[in-house]
C-alpha positions as MATLAB code, in Angstrom:
seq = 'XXXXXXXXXXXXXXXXXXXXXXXXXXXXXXXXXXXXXXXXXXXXXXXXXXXXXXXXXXXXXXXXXXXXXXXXXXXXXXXXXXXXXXXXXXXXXXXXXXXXXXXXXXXXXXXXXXXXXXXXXXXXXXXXXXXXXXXXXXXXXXXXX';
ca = [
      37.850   14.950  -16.098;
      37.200   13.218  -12.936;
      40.382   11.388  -11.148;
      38.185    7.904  -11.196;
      37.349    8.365  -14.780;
      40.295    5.876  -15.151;
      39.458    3.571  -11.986;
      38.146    0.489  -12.762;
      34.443    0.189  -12.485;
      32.492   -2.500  -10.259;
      28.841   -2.862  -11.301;
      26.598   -3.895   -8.640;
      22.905   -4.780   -9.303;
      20.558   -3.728   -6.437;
      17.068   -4.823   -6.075;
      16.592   -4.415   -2.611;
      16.984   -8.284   -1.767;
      18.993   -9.688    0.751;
      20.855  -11.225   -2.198;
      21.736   -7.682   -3.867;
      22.731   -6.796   -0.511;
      25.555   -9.270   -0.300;
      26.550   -8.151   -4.179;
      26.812   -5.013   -3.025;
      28.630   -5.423   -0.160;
      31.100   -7.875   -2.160;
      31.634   -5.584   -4.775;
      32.750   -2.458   -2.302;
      35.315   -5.007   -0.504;
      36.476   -5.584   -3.790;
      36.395   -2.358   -5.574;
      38.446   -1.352   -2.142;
      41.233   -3.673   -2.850;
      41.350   -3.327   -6.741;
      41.579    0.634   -6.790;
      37.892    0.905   -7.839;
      34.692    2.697   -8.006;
      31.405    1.215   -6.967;
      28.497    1.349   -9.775;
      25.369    0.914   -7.910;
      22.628    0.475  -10.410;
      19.004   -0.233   -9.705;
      15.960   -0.597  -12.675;
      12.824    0.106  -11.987;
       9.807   -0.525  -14.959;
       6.924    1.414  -14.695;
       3.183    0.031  -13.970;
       2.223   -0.738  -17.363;
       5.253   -3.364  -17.928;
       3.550   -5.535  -15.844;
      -0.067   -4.845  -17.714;
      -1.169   -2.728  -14.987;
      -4.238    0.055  -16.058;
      -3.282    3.243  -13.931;
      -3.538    7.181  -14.170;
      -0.842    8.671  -15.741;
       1.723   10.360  -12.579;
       4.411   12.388  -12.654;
       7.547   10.350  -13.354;
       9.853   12.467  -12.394;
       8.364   12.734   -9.337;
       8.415    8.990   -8.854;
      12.177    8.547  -10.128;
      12.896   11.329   -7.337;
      11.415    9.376   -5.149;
      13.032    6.146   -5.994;
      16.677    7.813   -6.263;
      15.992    8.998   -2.808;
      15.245    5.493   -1.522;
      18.038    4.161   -3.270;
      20.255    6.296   -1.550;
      18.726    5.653    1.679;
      19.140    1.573    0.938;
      22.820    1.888    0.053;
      23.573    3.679    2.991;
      21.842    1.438    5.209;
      23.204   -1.605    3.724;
      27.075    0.035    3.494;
      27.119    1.878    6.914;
      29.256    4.603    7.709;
      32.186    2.755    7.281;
      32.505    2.227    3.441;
      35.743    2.764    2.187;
      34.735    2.229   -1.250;
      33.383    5.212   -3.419;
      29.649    4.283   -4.663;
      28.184    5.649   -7.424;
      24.287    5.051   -7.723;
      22.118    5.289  -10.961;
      18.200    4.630  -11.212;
      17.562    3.252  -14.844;
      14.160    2.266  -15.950;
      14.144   -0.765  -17.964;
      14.224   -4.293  -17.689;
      16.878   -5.844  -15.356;
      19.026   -7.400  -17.044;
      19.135   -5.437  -20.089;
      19.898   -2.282  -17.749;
      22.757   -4.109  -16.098;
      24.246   -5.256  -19.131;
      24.708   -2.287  -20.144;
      25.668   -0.133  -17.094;
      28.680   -3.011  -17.022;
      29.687   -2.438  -20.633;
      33.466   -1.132  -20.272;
      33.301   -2.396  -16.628;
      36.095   -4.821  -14.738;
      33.279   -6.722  -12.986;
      29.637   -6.977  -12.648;
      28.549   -8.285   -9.374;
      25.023   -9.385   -8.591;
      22.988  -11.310   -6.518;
      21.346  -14.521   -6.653;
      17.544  -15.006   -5.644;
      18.184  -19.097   -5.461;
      15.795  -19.976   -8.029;
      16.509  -23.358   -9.237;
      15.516  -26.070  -12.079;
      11.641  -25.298  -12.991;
      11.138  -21.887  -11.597;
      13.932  -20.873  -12.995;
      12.852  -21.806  -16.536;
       9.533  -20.336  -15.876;
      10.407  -17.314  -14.584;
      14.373  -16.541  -16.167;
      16.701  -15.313  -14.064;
      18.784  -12.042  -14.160;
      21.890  -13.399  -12.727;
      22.074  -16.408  -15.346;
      21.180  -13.879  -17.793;
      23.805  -11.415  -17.137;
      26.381  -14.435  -17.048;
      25.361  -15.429  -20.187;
      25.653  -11.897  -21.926;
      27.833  -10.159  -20.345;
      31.147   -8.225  -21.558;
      32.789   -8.558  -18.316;
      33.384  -11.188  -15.618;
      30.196  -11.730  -13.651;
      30.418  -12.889   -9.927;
      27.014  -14.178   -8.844;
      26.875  -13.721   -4.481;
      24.332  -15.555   -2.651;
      22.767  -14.030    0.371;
      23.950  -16.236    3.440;
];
């Protein structure tokens, strides 16, 4: 059994916005001061979600590809200086459903807010209301500045 097994568990949504940047930032400050581990979770949905007609690839490929980026993106936005331990997982799905449940069991899920407001917002949804709405844990919403 791994020693963080039992540390609590910071779920961070990343989409690559400068809003999931600031989540993730805010969640390694605080999984830093709370004795935690960082849950980095990104969801990707294949071509077809969106109603798109293409060949069939290699997925694996692709999710290799992704993970790599991922990696790449956390490291960027982190720096060398992290303190916190981060933890990244690809998950394809929708959003909010794949946060949901990465932060099942979790102390805190942590993501970022796009600034959508009144009609878009309806139009559209929004993860971050969603994933207040639903989730088991606290949810801090963190707006890019």
């Amino acid at each position: 059994m791994d020693a963080n097994d039992s540390a609590p568990r910071v779920v961070v949504g990343v989409d690559g916005s400068p809003s999931s940047y600031a989540a993730l930032r805010w969640a390694a400050r605080h999984a830093t001061l709370i004795g935690g581990v960082v849950d980095a979770v990104g969801a990707w949905e294949p071509p077809s979600h969106f109603g798109w007609s293409a060949p069939v690839v290699d997925t694996a490929f692709d999710r290799e590809l992704a993970e790599r980026r991922f990696a790449d993106e956390l490291h960027t936005v982190l720096g060398e200086d992290c303190r916190a331990e981060i933890r990244q997982t690809m998950v394809m799905g929708d959003p909010s459903d794949v946060l949901l449940d990465a932060a099942r069991g979790a102390e805190l899920l942590v993501v970022g807010s796009h600034g959508h407001g009144g009609f878009t917002r309806a139009l559209l949804g929004s993860v971050s209301t969603h994933c207040a709405q639903h989730a088991a844990c606290p949810v801090v919403i963190v707006r890019a500045r």
